[in-house]
Structures are given as structure tokens and as C-alpha cells.
C-alpha positions, 0 to 999 in steps of 0.5 A: 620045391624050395623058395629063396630071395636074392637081391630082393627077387623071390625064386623057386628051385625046383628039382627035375623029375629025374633026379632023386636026392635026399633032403640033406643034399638038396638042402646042400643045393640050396645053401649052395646058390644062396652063397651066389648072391647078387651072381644068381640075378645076372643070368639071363632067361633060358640060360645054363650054369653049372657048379661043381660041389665035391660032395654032391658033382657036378650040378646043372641049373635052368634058369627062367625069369618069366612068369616067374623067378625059378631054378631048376636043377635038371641033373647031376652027374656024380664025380665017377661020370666025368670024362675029359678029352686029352691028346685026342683021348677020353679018361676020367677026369678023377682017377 
């Protein structure tokens, strides 16, 4: 669990039970959403949001507003588990 401040809103990130990531990338993670800045504070409670991190994959956010300010991240698919839909096909998405 990590604590940040945005737009002078304590948070929490938090990372689901799931997900086993070593202290770099999740300090990756971290570094990532401070580069959101005053984006972080317009997502509403219960939303989603995404971000793609070539590094890491595709990363998956919560996020909740009551009681508190937390985000948490509740999976990640790697790069090799993108799929896209084309010309009524599925293909990898990076071949």
C-alpha cells in the first residue's frame, strides 16, 4: 500500500491480492499516476481507467472516493494478452 497527494487530496493505492509485482514496478505504478496530476481528482467513485505502460501492460484502476480517497489497481495483463477484433477476427494485438 502506498500513500500520494493530488490536488491536495491524500490517496491510497493499493494493489489487488491477485497481482504479484516486485517493489520496482509497483514503484512504477506509482510514479505513473503522480504524472496524472489534476486528471486523477476528475474520476468519479466507482469508476475504471486504464493505462498502457510498454513496460509493465496494460494496468487497470478502481477507483473509490468514500470513506476514503483509494486506488486500486486490480490487474494487469501483460503485452502477450492483448487481443483485437479485426475483420471479424481476433489476433494479437503486438505481433
Amino acid at each position: 500500500m502506498y500513500r500520494f497527494s493530488i490536488e491536495n487530496e491524500n490517496w491510497i493505492l493499493r494493489f489487488s491480492p491477485n497481482i504479484v509485482l516486485e517493489d520496482e514496478r509497483k514503484q512504477a505504478i506509482v510514479k505513473t499516476i503522480l504524472q496524472m496530476g489534476k486528471e486523477l481528482p476528475t474520476f468519479s467513485h466507482g469508476k475504471s481507467f486504464v493505462i498502457m505502460n510498454k513496460s509493465i501492460g496494460l494496468i487497470v484502476f478502481n477507483v473509490e472516493k468514500i470513506p476514503s480517497f483509494i486506488l486500486t489497481v486490480s490487474n494487469i495483463i501483460e503485452r502477450d494478452s492483448w487481443f483485437e477484433l479485426t475483420e471479424n477476427k481476433i489476433k494479437k494485438y503486438f505481433s
